[in-house]
C-alpha positions in Angstrom: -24.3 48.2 -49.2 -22.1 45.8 -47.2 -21.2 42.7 -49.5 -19.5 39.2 -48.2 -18.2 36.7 -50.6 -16.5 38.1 -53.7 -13.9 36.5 -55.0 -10.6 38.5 -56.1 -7.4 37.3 -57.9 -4.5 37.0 -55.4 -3.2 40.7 -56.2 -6.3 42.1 -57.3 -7.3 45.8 -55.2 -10.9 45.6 -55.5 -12.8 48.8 -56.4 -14.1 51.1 -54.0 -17.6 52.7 -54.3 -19.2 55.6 -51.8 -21.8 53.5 -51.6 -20.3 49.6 -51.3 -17.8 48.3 -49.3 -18.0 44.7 -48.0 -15.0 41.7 -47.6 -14.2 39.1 -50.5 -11.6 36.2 -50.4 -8.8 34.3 -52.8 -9.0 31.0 -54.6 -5.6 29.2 -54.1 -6.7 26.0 -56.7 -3.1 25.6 -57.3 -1.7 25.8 -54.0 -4.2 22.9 -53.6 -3.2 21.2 -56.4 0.5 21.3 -54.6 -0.8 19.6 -51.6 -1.8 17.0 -53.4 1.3 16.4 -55.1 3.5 16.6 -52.3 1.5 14.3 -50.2 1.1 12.3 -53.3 4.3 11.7 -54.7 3.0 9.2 -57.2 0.3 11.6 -58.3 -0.7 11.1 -62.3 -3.9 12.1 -62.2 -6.5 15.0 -61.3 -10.4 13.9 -61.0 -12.2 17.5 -61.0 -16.0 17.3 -59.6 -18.3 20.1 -60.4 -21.8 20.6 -60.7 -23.8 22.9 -63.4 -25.3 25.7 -60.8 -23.9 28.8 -61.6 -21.5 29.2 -58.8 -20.4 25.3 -59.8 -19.6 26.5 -63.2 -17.6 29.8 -62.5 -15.6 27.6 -60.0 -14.8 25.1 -63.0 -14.0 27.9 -64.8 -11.3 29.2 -62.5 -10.5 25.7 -62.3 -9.8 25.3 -65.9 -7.3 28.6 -65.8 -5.2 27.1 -63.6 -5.3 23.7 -64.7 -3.2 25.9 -67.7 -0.1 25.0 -65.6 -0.1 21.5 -65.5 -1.3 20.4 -68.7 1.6 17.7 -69.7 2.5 16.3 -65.7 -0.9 15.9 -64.5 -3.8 13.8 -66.5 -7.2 15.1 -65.9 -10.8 13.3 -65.3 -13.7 15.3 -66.1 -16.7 14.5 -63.8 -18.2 18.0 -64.2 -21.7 17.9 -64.6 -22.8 14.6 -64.4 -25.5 13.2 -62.6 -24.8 12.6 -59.2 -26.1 8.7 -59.5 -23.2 8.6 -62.6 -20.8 10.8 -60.5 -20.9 8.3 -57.7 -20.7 5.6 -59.9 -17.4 7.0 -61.9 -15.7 7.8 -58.3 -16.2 4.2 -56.9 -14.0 3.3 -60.1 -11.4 5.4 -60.3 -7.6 4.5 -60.8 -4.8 4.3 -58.3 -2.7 7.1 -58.5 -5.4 10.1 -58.5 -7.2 12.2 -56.8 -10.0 13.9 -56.8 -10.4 17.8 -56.5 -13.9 18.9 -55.5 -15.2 22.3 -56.6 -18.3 22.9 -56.3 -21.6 20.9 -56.9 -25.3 22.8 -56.4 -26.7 21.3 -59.0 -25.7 18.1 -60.6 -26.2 17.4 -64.5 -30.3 16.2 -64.3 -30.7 19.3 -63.1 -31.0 18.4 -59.2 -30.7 20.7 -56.0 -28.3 19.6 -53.8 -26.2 20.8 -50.5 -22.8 20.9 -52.1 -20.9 20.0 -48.7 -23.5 17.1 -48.2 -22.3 16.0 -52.1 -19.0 15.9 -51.0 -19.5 13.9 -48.3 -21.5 11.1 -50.6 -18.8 11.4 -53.2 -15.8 10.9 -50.3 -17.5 7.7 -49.5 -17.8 5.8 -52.5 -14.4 7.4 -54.1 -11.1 4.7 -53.7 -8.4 7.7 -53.9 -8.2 10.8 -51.4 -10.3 14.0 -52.1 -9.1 17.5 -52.1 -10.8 20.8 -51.5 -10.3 24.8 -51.0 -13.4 25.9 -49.1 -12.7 26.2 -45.0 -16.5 25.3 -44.6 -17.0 22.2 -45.9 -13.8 21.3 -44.6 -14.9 17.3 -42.2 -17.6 15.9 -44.9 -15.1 13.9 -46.4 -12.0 16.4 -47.6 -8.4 15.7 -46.9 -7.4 18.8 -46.8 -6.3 21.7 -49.1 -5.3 25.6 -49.3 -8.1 26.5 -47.8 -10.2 29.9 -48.5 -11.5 31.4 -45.3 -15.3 32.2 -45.5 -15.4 31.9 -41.6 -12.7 35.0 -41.6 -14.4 37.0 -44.3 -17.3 36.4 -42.5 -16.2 38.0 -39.7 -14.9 40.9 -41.4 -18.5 41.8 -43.2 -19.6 41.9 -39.7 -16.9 44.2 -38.4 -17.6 46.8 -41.5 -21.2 46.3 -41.4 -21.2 47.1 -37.2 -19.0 50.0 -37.9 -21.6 51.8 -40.9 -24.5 50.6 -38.3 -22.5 53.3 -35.6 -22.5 55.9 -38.2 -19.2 55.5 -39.8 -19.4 56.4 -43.5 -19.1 53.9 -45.9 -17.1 56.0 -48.1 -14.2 55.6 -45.5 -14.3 51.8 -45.1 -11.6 50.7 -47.4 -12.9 46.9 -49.0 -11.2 43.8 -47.3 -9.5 40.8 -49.2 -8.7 37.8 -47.2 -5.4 36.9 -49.0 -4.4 34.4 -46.2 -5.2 30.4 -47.7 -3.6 28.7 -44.9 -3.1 24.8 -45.3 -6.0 22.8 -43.5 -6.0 19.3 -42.9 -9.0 16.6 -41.5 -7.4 14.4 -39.1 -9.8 11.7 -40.0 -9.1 11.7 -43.3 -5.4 11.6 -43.0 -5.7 8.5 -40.9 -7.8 6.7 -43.7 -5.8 7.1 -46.2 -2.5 6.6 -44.2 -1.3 10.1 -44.6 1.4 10.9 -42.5 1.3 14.2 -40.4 4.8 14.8 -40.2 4.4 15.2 -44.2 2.2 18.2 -43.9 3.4 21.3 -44.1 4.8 23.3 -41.6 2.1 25.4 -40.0 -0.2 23.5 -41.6 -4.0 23.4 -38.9 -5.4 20.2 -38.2 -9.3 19.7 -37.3 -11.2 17.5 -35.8 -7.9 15.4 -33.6 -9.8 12.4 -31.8 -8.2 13.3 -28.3 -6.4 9.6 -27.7 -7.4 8.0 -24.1 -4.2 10.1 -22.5 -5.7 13.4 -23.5 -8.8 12.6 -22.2 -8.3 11.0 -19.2 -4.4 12.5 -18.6 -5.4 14.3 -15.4 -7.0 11.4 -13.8 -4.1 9.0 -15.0 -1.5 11.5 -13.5 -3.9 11.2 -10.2 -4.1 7.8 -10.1 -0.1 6.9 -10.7 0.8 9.7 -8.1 -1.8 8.2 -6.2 -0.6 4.6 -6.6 2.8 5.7 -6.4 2.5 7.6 -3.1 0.4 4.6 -1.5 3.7 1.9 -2.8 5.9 4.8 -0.6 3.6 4.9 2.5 3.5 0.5 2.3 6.9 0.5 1.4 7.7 2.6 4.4 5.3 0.9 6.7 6.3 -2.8 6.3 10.1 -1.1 6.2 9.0 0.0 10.0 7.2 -2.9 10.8 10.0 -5.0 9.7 12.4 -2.7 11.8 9.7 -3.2 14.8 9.5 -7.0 14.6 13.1 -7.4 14.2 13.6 -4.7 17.2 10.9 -6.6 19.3 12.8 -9.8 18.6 16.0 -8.3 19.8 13.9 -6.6 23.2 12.3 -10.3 23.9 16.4 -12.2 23.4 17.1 -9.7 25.6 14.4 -9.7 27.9 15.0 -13.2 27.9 18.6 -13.1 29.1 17.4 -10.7 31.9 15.1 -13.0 32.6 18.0 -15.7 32.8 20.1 -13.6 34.8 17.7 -12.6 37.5 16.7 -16.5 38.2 20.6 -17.4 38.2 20.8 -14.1 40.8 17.8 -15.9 43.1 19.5 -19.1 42.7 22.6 -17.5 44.3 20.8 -16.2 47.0 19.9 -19.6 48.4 22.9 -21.2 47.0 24.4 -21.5 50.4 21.6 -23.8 51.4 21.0 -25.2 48.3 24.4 -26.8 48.5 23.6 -28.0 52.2 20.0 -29.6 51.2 22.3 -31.6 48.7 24.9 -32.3 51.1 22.7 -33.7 53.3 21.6 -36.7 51.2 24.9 -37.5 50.0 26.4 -37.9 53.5 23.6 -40.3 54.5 24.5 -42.0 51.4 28.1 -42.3 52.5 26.8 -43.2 55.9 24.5 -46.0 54.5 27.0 -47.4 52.1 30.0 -47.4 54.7 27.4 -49.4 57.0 25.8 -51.8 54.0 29.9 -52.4 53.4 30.7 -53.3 57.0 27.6 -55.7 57.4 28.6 -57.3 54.3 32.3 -57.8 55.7 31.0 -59.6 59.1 30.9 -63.6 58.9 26.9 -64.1 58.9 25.6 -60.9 57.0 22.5 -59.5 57.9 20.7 -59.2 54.3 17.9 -57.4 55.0 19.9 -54.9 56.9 22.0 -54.6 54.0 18.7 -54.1 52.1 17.4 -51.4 54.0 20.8 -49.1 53.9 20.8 -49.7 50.3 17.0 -48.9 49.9 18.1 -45.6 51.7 21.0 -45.1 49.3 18.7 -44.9 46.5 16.4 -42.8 48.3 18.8 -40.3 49.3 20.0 -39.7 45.3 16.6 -39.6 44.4 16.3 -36.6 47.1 20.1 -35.1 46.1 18.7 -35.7 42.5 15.8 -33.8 42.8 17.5 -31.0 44.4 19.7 -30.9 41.4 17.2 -31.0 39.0 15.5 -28.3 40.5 18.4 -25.9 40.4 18.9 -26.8 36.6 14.9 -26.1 35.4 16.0 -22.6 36.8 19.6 -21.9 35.5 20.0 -23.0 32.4 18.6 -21.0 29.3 15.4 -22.8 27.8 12.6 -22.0 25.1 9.5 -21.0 26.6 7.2 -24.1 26.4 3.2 -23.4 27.2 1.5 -26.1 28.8 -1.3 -26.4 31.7 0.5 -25.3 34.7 -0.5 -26.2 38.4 0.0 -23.5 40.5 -0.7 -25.5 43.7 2.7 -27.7 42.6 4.7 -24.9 41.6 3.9 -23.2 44.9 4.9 -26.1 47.0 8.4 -27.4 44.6 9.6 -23.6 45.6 9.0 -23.9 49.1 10.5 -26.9 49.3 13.5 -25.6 47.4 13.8 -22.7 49.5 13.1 -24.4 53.0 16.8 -24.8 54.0 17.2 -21.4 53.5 14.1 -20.1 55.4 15.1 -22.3 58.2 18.4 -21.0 58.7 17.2 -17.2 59.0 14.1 -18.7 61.6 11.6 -17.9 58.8 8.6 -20.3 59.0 7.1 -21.0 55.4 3.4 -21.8 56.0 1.7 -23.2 52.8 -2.1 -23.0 52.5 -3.6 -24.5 49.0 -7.0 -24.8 48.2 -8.1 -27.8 46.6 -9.8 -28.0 43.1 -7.3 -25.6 41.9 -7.8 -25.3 38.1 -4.6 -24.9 36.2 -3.3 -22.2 34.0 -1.6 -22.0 30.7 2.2 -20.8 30.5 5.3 -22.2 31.1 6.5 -23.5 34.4 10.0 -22.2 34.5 8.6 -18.7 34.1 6.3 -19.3 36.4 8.5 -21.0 39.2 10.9 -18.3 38.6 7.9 -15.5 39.7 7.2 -17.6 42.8 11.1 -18.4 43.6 11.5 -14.0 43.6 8.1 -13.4 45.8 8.6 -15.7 48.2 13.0 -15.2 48.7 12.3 -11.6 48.9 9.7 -12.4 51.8 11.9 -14.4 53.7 14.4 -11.7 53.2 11.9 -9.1 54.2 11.0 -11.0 57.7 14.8 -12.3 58.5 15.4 -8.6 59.6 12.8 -8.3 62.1 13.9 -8.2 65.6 10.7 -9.8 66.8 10.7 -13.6 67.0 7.1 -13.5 64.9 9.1 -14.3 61.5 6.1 -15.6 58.9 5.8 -16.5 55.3 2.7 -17.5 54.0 1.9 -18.8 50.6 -1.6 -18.9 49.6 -3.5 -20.2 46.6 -7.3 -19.4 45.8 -9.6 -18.9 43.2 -11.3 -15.4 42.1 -14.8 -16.4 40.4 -14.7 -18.8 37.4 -11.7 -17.1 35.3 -8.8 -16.5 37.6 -6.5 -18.1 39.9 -4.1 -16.6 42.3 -0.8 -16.9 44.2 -0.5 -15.1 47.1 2.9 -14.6 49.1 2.5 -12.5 52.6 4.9 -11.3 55.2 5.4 -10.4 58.5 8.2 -7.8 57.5 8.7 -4.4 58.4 6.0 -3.8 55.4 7.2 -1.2 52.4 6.7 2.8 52.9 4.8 4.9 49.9 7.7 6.2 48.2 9.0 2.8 47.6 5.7 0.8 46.9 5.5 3.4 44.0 8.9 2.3 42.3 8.8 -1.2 43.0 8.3 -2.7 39.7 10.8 -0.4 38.2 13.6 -2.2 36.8 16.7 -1.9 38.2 15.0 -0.3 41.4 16.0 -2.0 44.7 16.3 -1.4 48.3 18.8 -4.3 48.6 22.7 -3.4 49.1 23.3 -6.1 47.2 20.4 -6.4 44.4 19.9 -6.2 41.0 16.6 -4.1 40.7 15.0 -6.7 38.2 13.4 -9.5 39.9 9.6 -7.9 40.3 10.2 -6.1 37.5 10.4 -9.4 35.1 8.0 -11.0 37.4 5.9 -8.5 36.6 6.7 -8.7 32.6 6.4 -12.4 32.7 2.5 -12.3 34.7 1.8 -10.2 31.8 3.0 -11.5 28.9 0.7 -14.8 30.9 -2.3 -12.5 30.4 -2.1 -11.6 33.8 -0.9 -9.4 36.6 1.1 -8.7 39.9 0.0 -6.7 42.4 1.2 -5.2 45.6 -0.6 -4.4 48.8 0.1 -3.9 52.4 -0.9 -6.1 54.6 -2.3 -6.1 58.2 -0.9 -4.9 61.0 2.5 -5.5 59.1 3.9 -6.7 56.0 3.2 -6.9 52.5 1.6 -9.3 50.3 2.2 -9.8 46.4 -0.3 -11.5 44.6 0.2 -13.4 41.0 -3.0 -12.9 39.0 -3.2 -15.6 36.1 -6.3 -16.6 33.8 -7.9 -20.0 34.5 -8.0 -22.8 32.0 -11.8 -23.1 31.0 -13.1 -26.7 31.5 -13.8 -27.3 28.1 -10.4 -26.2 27.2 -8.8 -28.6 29.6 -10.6 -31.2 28.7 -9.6 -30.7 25.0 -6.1 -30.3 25.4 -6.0 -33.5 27.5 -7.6 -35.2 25.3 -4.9 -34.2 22.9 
């Protein structure tokens, strides 16, 4: 025979048979009883619920041992063997102060069958104190807590004897068991409806049935998601720090591409300088002329007026010519905003030529100009655009001043390409441009010139595109080059709307 579930005082050796061996436990009632007080510090009273099974009464009568102790500092309730309807009733009513310590309760006084730990759990709920108990099993149907005996553990031992005798092992070697251990157990529930605090318990002390709180439940995925968020704050942080760094450097690139820009157009300017400052000298000696004349008639004893009209009439033409020249040369020099605005191309072609004629004619370059009619305009800003025109066509008259033959030709052409483009083209009766160097001729800073800069078709080039368009390079037949300015039309609908506003 294999037993489970005797009951032995705390030092008690039980008696070994031949026959029987098994695994029994201790009672610690009083080590309960200590709980109680310590977690109770106001404790005056001891409520002791038992039934009238037989188990129920040997358990009071442990209880009533032990209670031996404490007669004098602890008042005590009897509530053994009542009815449970009365037993409910009594525990719904008891004083502050007290608490109750559940034993055991099979069958209640009118002689009823019940589940003790189901009991318990009625009794917890209508009771107004805390209630105590010493039996690991019915430990989470309504017990705080106590010095708890360890069926589960004896339990487990029964089976480890009763495996060993089934393997062949004599029972008369199997020494009995006692489960001395009464370790204290607490119900977290509990403890948090009757405000107990844990730090209270004692040390060591097991707690069952912990509600994991939302972090130990969802810990993993919060540690995800705040790594998560915090490593997508770091990438944006470090993109708009780059972006930042790329607008501000892109900034910086178009200041300075706009100086370049500057530069180069002052360069051209200085190129045709020479006869730029003879196209303006010419209108301000015929105004010398004309008001040296206008001065002399006006001396003479019958003055011819309308002679003195006409040489002042010619005066004011001339500054409007000298005036024009000026204000030519100052739209290119001096440092402006971009402005974009519908642009005619046929105009811009023909203000350059006529700014550059004086110098054309003094290397025997003939300009020819051939505009087609209906050009639609383009959107950008003149300056820029003058300033492409101004560097195609000086570099063409450059490129035919060198030949030895007298057939020394510029020709600027305008046309349309279908419905979305217009063009500027500037050919050249030159000595035309080799492979090597049609391949580098938009490089910046690249320049077959003794004397140039390198950047001219370089920011011609930057300024078509940033226009949305192009500039091209091809040769041309049976000698020369041609350069071609590729810009997108303005749509009629678009130019009508703009002009309306």
């Amino acid at each position: 025979m294999v037993y489970c579930g005797g009951v032995a005082h705390r030092n008690q050796r039980l008696e070994h048979k031949s026959d029987v061996t098994g695994a029994a436990v201790t009672l610690d009632m009083a080590g309960t009883i200590e709980l109680a007080r310590m977690l109770q510090p106001d404790l005056k009273r001891i409520a002791v619920v038992a039934g009238t099974g037989l188990v129920d009464r040997y358990m009071l009568s442990l209880f009533q041992d032990v209670f031996k102790d404490y007669e004098g500092k602890l008042e005590l309730i009897d509530l053994a063997g009542l009815p449970l309807d009365n037993l409910l009733e009594r525990v719904s009513r008891l004083p502050a102060s007290t608490v109750i310590l559940y034993l055991a309760l099979q069958r209640d006084g009118a002689g009823r069958i019940f589940s003790s730990s189901a009991t318990m759990k009625m009794v917890s709920q209508k009771a107004r104190v805390p209630l105590f108990n010493f039996i690991d099993t019915a430990l989470g149907y309504g017990s705080v807590g106590g010095r708890m005996t360890q069926i589960y553990a004896m339990s487990r031992k029964a089976a480890e004897i009763a495996l060993r005798v089934l393997s062949g092992e004599s029972i008369a070697s199997i020494e009995p068991t006692v489960i001395r251990d009464n370790p204290a157990m607490f119900d977290w529930r509990e403890l948090k409806r009757w405000g107990i605090d844990e730090n209270a318990l004692p040390s060591g002390s097991i707690i069952r049935f912990r509600e994991a709180s939302l972090w130990d439940v969802y810990r993993w995925w919060v540690i995800g998601t705040f790594s998560f968020i915090c490593l997508q704050t770091l990438l944006i942080s470090l993109l708009v720090n780059n972006l930042i760094k790329r607008k501000r450097a892109e900034q910086e690139a178009s200041r300075m591409r706009g100086e370049l820009v500057h530069v180069a157009r002052v360069s051209t300017v200085g190129q045709i300088g020479h006869n730029l400052a003879h196209e303006i000298n010419q209108p301000l000696a015929a105004i010398r002329m004309n008001a040296e004349a206008a001065r002399h008639m006006l001396g003479g004893v019958a003055p011819d007026l309308a002679q003195v009209r006409e040489a002042l009439d010619d005066i004011v033409a001339d500054n409007k010519r000298a005036e024009g020249v000026v204000q030519r040369i100052r739209s290119l020099v001096k440092r402006t905003t971009p402005v974009h605005d519908q642009v005619d191309l046929n105009r811009i072609a023909a203000e350059t030529i006529h700014m550059i004629e004086a110098d054309a004619g003094s290397k025997g370059v003939t300009v020819n100009l051939d505009l087609a009619n209906d050009l639609p305009p383009v959107h950008g800003d003149q300056v820029q655009l003058e300033q492409v025109a101004l560097n195609l066509i000086v570099n063409a008259v450059e490129a035919v001043s060198q030949n030895q033959i007298p057939s020394r030709i510029v020709t600027v052409k305008t046309n349309r390409e279908g419905e979305e483009s217009v063009i500027l083209c500037v050919s050249d009766t030159g000595a035309g441009v080799d492979q090597i160097t049609a391949d580098r001729l938009f490089e910046p800073f690249f320049t077959t010139k003794p004397q140039g800069m390198g950047l001219g078709l370089s920011i011609s080039r930057a300024i078509a595109e940033a226009h949305g368009g192009s500039l091209s390079f091809a040769s041309s037949l049976p000698r020369g080059a041609t350069f071609c300015l590729r810009l997108p039309a303005v749509q009629p609908e678009t130019r009508n709307t703009q002009q309306e506003g």
